[in-house]
VOPAGU-2260 file (C-alpha; in pm, 1 decimal, decimal comma):
REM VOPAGU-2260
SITE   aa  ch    i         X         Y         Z
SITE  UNK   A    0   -4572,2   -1892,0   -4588,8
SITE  UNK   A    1   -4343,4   -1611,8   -4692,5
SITE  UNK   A    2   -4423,4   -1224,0   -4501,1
SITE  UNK   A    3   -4276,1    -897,2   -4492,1
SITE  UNK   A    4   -4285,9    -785,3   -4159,4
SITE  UNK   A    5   -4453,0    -431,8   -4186,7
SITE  UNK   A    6   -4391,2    -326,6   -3792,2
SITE  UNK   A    7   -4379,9    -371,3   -3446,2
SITE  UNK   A    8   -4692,1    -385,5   -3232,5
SITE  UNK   A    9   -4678,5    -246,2   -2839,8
SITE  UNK   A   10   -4568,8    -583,1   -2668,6
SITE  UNK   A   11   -4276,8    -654,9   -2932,1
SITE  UNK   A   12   -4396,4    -806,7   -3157,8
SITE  UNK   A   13   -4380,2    -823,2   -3520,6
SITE  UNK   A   14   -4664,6    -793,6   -3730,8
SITE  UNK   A   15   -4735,1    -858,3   -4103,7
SITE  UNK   A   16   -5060,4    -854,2   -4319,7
SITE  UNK   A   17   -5103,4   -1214,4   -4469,6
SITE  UNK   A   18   -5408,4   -1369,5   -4662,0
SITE  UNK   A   19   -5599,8   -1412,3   -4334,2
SITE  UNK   A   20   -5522,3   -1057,8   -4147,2
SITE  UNK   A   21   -5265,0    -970,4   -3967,6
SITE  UNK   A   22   -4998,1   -1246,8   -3848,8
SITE  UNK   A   23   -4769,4   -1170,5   -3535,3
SITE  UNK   A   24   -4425,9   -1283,6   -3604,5
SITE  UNK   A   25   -4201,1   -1293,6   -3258,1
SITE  UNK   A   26   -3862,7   -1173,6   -3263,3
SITE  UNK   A   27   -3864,8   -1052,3   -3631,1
SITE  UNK   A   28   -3793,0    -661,3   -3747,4
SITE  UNK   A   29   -3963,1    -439,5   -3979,8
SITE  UNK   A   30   -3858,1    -497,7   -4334,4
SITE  UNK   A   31   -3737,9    -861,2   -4284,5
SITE  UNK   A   32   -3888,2   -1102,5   -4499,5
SITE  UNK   A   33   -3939,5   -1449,1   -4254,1
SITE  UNK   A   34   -4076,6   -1752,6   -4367,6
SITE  UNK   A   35   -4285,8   -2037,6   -4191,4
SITE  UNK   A   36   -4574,4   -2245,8   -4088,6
SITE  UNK   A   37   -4883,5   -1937,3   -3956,6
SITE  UNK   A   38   -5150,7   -2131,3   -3744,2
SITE  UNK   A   39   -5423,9   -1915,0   -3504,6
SITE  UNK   A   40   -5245,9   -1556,5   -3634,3
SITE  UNK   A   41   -4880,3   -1649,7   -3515,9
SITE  UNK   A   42   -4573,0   -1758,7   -3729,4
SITE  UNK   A   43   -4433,7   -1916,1   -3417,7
SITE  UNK   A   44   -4082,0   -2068,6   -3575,6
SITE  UNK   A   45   -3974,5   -1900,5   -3853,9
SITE  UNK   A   46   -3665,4   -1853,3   -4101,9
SITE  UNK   A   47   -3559,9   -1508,6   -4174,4
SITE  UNK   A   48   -3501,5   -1480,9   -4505,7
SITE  UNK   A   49   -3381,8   -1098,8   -4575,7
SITE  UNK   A   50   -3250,3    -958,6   -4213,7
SITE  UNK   A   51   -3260,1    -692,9   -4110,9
SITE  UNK   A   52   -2962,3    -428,0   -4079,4
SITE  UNK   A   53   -3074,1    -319,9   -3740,6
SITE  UNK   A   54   -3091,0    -686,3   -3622,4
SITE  UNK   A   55   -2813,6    -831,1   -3385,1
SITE  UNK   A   56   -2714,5   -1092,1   -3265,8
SITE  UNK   A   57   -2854,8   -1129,4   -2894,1
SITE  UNK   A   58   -2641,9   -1117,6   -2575,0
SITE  UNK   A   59   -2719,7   -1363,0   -2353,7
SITE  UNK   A   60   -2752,4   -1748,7   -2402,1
SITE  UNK   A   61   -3100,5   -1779,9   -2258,7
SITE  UNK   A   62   -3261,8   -1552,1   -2493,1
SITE  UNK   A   63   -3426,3   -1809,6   -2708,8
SITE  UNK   A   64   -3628,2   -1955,2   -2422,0
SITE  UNK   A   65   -3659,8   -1734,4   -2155,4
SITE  UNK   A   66   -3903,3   -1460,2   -2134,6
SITE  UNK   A   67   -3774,1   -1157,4   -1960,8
SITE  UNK   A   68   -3613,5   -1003,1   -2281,4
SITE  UNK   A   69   -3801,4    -949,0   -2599,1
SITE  UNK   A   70   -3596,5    -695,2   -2825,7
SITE  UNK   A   71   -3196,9    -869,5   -2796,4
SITE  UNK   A   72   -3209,5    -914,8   -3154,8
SITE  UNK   A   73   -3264,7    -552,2   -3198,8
SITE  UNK   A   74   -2966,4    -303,3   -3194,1
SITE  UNK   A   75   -2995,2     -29,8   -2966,9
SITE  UNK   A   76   -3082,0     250,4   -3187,3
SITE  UNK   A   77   -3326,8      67,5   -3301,9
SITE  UNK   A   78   -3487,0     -64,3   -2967,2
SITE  UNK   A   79   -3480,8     361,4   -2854,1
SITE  UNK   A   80   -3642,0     462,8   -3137,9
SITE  UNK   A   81   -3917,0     177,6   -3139,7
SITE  UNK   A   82   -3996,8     320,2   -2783,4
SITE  UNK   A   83   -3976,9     680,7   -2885,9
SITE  UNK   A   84   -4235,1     575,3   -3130,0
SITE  UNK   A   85   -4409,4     439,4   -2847,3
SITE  UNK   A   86   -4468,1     697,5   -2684,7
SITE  UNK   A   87   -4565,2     924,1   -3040,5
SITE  UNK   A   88   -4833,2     710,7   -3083,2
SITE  UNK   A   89   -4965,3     644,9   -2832,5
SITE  UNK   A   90   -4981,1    1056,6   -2753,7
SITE  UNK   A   91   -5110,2    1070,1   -3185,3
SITE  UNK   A   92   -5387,9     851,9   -3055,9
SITE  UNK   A   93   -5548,0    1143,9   -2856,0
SITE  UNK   A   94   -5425,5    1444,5   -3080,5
SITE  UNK   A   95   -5113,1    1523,6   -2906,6
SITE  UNK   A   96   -4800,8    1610,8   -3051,9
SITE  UNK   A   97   -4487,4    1435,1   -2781,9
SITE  UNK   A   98   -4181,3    1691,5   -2728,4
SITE  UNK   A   99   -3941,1    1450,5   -2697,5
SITE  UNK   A  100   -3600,2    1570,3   -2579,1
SITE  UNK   A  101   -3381,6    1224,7   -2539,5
SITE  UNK   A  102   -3370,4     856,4   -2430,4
SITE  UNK   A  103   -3220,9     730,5   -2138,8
SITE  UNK   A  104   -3138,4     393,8   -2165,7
SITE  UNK   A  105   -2997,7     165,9   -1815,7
SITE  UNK   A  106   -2692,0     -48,6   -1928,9
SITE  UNK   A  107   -2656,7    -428,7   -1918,5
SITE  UNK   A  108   -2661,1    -605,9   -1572,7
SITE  UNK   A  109   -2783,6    -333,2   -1377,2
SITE  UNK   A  110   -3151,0    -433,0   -1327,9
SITE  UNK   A  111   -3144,5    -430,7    -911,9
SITE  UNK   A  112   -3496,4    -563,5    -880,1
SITE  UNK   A  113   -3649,1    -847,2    -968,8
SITE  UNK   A  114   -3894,6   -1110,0    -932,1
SITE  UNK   A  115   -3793,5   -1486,8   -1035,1
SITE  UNK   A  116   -3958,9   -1806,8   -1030,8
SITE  UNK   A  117   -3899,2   -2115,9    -840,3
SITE  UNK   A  118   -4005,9   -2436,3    -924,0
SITE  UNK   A  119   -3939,8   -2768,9    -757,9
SITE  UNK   A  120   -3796,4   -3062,6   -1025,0
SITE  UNK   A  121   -3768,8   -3417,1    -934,6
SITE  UNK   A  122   -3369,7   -3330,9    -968,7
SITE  UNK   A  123   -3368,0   -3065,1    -740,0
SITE  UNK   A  124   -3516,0   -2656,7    -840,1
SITE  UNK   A  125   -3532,1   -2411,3   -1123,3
SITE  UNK   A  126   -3479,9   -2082,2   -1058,7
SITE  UNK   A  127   -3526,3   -1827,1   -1336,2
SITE  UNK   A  128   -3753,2   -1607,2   -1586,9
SITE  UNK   A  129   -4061,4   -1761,6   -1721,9
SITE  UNK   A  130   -4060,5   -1857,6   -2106,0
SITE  UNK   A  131   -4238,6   -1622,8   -2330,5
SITE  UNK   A  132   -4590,9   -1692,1   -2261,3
SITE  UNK   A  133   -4592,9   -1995,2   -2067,4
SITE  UNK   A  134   -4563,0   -2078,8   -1684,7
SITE  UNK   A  135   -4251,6   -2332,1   -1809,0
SITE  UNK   A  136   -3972,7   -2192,4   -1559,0
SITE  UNK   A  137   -3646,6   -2112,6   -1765,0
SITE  UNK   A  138   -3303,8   -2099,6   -1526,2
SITE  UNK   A  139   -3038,7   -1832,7   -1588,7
SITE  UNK   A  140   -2735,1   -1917,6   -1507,4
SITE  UNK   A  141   -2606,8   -1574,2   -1683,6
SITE  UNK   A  142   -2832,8   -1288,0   -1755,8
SITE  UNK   A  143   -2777,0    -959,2   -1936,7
SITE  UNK   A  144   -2998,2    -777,5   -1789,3
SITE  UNK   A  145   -2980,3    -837,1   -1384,0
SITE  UNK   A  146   -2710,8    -715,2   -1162,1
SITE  UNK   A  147   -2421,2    -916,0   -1041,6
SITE  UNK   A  148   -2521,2    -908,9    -715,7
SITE  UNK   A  149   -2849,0   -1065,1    -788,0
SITE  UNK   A  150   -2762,5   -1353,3    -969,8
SITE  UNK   A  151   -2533,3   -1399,1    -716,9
SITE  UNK   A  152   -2798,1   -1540,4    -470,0
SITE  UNK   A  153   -2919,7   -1759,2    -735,3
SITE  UNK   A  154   -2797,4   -2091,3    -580,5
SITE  UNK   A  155   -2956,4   -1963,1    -238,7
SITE  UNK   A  156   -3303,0   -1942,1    -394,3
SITE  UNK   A  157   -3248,0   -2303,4    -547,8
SITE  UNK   A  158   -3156,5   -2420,0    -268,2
SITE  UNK   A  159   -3512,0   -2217,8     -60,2
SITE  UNK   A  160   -3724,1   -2377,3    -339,5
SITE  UNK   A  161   -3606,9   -2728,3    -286,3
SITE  UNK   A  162   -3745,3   -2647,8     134,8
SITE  UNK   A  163   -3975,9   -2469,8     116,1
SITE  UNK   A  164   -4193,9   -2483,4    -225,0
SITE  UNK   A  165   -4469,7   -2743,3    -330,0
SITE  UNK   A  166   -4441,5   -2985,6    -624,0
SITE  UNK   A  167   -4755,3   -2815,2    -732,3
SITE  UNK   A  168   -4678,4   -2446,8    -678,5
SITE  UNK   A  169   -4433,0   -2206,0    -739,3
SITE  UNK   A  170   -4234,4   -1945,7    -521,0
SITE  UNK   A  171   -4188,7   -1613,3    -686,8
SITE  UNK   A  172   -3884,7   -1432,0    -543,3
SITE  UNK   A  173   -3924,6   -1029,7    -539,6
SITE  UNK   A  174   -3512,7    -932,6    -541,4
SITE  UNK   A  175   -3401,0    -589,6    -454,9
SITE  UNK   A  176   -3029,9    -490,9    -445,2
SITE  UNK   A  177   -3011,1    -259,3     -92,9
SITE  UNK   A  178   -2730,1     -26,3      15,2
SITE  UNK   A  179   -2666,1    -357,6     277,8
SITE  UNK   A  180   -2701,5    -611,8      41,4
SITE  UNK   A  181   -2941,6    -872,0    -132,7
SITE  UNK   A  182   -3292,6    -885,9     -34,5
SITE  UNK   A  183   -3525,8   -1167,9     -58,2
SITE  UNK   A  184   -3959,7   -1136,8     -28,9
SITE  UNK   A  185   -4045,6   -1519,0     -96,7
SITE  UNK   A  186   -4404,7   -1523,0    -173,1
SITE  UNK   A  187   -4603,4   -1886,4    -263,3
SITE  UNK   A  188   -4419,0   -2135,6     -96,4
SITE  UNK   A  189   -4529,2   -2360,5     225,0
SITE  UNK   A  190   -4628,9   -2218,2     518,2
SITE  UNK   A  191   -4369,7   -2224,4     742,4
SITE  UNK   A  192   -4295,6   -2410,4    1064,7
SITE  UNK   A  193   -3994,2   -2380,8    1289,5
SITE  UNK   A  194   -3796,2   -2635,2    1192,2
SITE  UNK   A  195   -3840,1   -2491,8     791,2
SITE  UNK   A  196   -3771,0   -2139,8     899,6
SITE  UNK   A  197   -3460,1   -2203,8    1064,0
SITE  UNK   A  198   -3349,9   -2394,9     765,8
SITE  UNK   A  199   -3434,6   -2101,6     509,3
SITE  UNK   A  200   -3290,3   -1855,9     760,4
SITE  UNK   A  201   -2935,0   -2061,4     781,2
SITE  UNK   A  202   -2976,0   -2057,3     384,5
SITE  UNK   A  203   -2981,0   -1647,0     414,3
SITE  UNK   A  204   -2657,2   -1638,1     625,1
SITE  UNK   A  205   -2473,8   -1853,7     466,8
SITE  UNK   A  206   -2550,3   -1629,1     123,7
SITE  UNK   A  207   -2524,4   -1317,6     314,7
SITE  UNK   A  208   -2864,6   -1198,3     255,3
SITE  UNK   A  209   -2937,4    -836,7     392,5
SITE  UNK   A  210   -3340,8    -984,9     463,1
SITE  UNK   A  211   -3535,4   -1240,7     371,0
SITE  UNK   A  212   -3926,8   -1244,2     428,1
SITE  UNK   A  213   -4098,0   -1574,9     337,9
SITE  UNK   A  214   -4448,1   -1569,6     306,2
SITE  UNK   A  215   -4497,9   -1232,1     482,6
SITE  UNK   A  216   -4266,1   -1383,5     754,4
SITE  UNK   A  217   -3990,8   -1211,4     858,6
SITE  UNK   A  218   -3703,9   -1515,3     833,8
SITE  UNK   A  219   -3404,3   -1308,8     838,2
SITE  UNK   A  220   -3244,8    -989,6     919,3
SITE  UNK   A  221   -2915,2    -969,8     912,8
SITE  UNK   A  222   -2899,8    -560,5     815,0
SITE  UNK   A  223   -3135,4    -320,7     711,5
SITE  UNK   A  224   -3224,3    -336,2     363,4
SITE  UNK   A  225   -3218,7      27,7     342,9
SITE  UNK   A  226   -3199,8     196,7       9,9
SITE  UNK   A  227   -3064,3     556,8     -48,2
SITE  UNK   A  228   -3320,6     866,5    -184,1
SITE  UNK   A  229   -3065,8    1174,3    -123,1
SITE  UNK   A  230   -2940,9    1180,2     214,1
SITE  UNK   A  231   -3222,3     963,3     333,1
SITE  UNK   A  232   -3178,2     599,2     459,6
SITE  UNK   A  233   -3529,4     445,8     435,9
SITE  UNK   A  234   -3622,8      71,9     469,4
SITE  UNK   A  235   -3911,6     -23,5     231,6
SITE  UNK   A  236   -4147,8    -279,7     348,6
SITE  UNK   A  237   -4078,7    -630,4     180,6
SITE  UNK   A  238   -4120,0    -626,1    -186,2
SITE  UNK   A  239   -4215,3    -315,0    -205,9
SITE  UNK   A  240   -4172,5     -76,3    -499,8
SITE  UNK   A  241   -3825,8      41,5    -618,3
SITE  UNK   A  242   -3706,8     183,6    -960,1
SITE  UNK   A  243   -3559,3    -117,6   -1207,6
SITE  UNK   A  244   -3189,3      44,0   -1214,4
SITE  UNK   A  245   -3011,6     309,4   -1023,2
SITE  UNK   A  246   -2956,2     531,0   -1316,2
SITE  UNK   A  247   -3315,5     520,0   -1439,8
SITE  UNK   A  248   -3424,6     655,3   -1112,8
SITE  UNK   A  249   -3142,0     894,5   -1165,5
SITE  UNK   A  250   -3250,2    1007,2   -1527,1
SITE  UNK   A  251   -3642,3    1017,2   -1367,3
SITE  UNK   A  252   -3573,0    1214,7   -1051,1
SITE  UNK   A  253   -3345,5    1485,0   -1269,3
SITE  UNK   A  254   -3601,2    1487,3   -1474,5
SITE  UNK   A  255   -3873,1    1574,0   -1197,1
SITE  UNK   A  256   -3566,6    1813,7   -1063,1
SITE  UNK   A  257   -3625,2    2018,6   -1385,5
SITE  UNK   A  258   -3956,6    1973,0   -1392,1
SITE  UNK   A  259   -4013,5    2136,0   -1063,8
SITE  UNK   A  260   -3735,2    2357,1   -1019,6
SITE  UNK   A  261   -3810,9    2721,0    -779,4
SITE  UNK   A  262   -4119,2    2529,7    -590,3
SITE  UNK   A  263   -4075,7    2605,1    -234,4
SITE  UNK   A  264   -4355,6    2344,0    -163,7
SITE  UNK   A  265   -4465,3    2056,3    -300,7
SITE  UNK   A  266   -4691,0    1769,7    -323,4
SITE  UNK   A  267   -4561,3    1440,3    -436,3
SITE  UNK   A  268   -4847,3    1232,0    -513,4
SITE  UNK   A  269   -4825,8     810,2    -531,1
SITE  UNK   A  270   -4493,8     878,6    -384,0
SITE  UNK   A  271   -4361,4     531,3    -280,3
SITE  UNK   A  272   -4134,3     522,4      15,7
SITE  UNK   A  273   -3980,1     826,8    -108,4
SITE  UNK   A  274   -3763,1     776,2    -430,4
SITE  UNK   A  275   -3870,9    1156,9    -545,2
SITE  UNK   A  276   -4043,4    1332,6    -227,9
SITE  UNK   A  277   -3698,3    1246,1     -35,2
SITE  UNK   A  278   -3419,4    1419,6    -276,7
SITE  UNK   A  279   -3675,5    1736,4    -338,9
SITE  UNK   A  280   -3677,7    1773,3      34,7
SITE  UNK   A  281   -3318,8    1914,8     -29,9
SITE  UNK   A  282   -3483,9    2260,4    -193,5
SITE  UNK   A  283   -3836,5    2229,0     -73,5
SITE  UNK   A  284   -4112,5    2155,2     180,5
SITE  UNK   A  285   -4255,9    1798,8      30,1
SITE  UNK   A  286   -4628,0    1651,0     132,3
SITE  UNK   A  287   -4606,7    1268,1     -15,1
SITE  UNK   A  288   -4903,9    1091,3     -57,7
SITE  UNK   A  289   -4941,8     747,5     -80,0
SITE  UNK   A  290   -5175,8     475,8     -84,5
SITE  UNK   A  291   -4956,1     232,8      98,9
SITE  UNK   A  292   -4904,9     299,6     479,9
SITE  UNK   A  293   -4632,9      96,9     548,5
SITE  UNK   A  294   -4451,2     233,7     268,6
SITE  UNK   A  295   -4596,8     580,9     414,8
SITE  UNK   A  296   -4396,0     486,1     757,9
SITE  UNK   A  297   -4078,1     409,6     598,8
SITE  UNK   A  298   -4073,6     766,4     438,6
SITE  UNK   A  299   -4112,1     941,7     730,2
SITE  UNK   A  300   -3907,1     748,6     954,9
SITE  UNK   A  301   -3605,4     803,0     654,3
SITE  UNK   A  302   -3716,5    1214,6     655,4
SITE  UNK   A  303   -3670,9    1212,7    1038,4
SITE  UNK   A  304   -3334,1    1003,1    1043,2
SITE  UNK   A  305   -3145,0    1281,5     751,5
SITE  UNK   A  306   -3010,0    1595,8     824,8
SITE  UNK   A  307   -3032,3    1892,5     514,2
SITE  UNK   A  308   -3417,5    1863,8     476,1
SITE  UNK   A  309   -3656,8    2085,9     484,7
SITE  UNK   A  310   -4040,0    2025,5     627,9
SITE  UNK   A  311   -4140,3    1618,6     545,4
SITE  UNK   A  312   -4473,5    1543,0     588,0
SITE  UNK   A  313   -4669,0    1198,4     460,0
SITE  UNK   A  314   -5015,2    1037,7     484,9
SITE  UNK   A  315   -5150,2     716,8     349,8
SITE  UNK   A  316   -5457,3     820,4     137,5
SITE  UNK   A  317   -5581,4     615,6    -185,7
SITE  UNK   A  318   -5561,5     893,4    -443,2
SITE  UNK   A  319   -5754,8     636,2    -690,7
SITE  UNK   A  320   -6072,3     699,3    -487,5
SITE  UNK   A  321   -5960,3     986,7    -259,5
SITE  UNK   A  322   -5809,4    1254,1    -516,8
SITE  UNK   A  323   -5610,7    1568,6    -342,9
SITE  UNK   A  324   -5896,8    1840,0    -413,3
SITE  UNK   A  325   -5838,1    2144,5    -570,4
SITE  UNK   A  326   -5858,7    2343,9    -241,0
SITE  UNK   A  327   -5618,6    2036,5     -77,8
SITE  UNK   A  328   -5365,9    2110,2    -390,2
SITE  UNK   A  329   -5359,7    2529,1    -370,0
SITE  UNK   A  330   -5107,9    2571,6     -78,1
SITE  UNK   A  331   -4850,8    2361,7    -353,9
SITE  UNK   A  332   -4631,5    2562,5    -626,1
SITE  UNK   A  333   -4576,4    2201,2    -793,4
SITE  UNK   A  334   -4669,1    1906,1    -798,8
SITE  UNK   A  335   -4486,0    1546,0    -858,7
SITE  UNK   A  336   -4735,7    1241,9   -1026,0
SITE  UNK   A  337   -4637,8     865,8   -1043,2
SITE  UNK   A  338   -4938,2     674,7   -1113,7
SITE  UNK   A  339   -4920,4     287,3   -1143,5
SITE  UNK   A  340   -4992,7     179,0   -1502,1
SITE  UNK   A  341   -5334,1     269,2   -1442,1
SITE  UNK   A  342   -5267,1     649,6   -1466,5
SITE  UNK   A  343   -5406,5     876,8   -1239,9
SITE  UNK   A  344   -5735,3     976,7   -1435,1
SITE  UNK   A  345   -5876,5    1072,8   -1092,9
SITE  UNK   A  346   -5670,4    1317,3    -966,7
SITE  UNK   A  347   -5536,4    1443,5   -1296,6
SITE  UNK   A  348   -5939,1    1514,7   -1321,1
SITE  UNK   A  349   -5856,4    1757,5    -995,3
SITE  UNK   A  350   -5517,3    1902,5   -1086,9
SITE  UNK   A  351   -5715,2    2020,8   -1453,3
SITE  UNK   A  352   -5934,2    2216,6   -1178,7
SITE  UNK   A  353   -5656,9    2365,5    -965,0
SITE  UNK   A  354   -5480,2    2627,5    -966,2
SITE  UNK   A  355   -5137,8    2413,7    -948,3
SITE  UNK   A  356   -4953,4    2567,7   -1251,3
SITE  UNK   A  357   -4653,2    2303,6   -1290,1
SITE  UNK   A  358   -4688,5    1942,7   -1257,9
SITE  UNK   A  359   -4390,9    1678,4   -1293,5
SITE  UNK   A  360   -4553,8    1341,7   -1440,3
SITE  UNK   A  361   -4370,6    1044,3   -1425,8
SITE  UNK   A  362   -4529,1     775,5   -1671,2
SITE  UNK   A  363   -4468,0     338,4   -1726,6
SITE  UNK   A  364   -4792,3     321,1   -1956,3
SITE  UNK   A  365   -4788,7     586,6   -2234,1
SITE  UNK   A  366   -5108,9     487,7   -2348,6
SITE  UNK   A  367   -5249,5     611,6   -1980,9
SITE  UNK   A  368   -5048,2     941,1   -1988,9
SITE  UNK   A  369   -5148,3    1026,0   -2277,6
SITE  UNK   A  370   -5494,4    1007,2   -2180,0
SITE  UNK   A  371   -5437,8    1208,6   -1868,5
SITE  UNK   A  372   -5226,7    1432,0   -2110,9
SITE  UNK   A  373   -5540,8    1472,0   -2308,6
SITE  UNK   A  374   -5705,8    1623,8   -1977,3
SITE  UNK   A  375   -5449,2    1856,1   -1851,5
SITE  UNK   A  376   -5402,7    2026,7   -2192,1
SITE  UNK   A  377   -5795,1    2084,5   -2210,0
SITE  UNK   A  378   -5723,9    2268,5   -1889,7
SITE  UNK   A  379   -5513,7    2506,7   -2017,4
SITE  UNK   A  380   -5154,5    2372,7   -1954,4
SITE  UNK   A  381   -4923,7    2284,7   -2230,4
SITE  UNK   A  382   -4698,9    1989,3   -2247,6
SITE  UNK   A  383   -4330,8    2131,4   -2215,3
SITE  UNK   A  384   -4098,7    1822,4   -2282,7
SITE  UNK   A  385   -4079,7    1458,1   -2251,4
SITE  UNK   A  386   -3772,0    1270,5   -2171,8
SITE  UNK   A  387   -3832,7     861,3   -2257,2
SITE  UNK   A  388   -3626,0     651,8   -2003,1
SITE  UNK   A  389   -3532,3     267,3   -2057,4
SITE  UNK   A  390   -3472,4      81,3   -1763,0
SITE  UNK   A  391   -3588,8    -238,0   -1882,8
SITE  UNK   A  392   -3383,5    -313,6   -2143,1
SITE  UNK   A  393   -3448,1    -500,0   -2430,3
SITE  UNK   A  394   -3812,9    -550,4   -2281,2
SITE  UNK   A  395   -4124,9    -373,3   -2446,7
SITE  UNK   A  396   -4179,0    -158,3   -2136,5
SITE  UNK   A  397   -4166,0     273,6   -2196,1
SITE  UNK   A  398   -4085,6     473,9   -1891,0
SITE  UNK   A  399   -4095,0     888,3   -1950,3
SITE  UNK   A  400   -4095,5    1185,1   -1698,5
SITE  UNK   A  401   -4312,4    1525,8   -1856,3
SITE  UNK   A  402   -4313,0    1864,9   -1750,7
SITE  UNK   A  403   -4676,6    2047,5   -1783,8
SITE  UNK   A  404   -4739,6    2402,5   -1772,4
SITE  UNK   A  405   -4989,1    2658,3   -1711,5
SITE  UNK   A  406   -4934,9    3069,5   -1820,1
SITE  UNK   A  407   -5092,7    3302,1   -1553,5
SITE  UNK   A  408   -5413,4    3484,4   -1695,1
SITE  UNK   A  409   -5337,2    3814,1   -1839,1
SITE  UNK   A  410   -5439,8    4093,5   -1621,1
């Protein structure tokens, strides 16, 4: 069967309208004609007939199998304005008009977090991405998207999987790149006796590995895996949440900057171990809030160990069920928000009744921010700008930090 592909849907992939409805096409552009076999609504291998000007041809040597990229083929331009549109729609879809300033796209290799799959083989262990829609393991020797530094430990993690994971299970390996080095939460694999612990834990110092955790199991700590947020040193938990790339947490946080610029205090809300609530301490008092309170400890214990900051203060609170209240959020000139995918429907519900009159929102599902968008403008405030940021490259995911406004009645 010969299609036109018409567009791209929100995961990446291309559509076109055949006899039967609508046929997704992966890895195709709008405007190419493609030709192949359609069975179940999918063109799974396909000729391309009529390319594409915007298509290129992909970086890496993996990209045909593996599953962590899904745009390669796409040139850049192409790829920021796909996610630019992205965001327009999904904003269109509840009657909002999207101010968007600019794109900030991460370069290659300089994804610093991770997580990768390990399998055990009869020849030995994979270690890699998983195919595009299938548990099938895919290794990467190279990758254009991950760090150096991460693929570094590669042969250390093949090596773990052949110890310590099942024939029937895999490990999945949650990699952050710390100020000290590599580290390693191994979740999945066998539980762990001595005699397998001290073998995984030789494994981390012969690689050099700033910490490895294996199945909630500290294994080793050579160095604190601390990562910098201004002129705070904080240790997250294991695995715990990080930004993909150092300069898309830099584009996000001067974003928020902007956003919140002349508060004195603040509330940073779903704050994390402190990627945002840390730097802002530089101008103002911050209260972080965060469901997590182990990630909750590491703040603090990074506010107390900087110098330069003004008043820090923290508590663990689930603000999915437990919303900041209106008379909680008055004693705040701003406010910082970033939700999980989920949004933050409940306390956006909150903010729409406060008196809180700028509000930093820092988005990685468009379709929930526009929702809680929706709210916050039928309260009043308006939508000042919108700044898209990229830090998964060549992946289907939208990042974007907004600034929201409210005017002071008229006396």
């Amino acid at each position: 069967m010969r299609l036109t592909i018409a567009r791209l849907g929100h995961l990446g992939d291309a559509l076109a309208e055949g006899p039967g409805g609508t046929v997704f096409v992966p890895r195709a552009l709008p405007g190419e004609v493609v030709e192949g076999e359609v069975a179940a609504g999918r063109m799974a291998a396909l000729a391309i007939i009529t390319p594409s000007p915007d298509r290129v041809c992909p970086s890496c040597p993996h990209y045909r199998a593996c599953g962590g990229c899904d745009l390669q083929h796409a040139s850049d331009a192409f790829v920021a304005g796909w996610k630019v549109d992205v965001v327009r729609s999904a904003l269109a879809g509840q009657g909002l008009a999207a101010p968007v300033r600019a794109v900030h796209t991460s370069p290659p290799a300089s994804r610093r977090r991770a997580t990768l799959a390990g399998r055990r083989t009869k020849a030995g262990a994979l270690v890699g991405f998983h195919a595009r829609a299938s548990g099938t393991v895919v290794e990467v020797a190279q990758c254009a998207v991950l760090c150096p530094e991460l693929l570094a430990v590669l042969p250390c993690l093949q090596a773990a999987t052949v110890l310590g994971a099942s024939r029937k299970a895999e490990v999945a390996y949650t990699l952050s790149l710390s100020d000290a080095g590599v580290d390693v939460a191994a979740t999945g694999g066998k539980d762990a006796d001595a005699t397998l612990l001290q073998a995984i834990a030789q494994l981390a110092e012969a690689h050099d590995l700033a910490r490895l955790v294996w199945n909630g199991t500290p294994v080793a700590g050579r160095r604190p895996a601390q990562q910098s947020f201004g002129p705070a040193r904080v240790v997250p938990p294991p695995g715990a949440f990080l930004q993909a790339t150092r300069e898309g947490e830099a584009a996000l946080l001067a974003g928020v900057r902007e956003a919140v610029n002349g508060a004195s205090r603040l509330a940073d809300l779903f704050a994390g171990c402190g990627t945002f609530a840390l730097p802002l301490a530089m101008q103002a008092e911050v209260h972080a809030v965060e469901g997590d309170a182990t990630m909750v400890s590491a703040l603090l214990a990074g506010a107390r160990g900087a110098g330069g900051l003004k008043r820090v203060s923290a508590e663990a609170r689930d603000l999915f069920r437990r919303p900041l209240l209106p008379d909680e959020l008055a004693r705040f000139d701003a406010v910082v928000l970033d939700p999980p995918r989920a949004g933050a429907e409940a306390q956006v519900a909150m903010l729409a009744q406060s008196g809180v009159r700028t509000l930093a929102y820092v988005s990685c599902n468009p379709v929930t921010f526009a929702r809680d968008a929706r709210m916050l403008l039928g309260a009043g405030f308006a939508l000042d700008w919108l700044d898209v940021v990229d830090q998964f490259r060549w992946s289907a995911h939208v990042e974007l930090v907004a600034r929201f406004s409210k005017t002071p009645p008229q006396r």
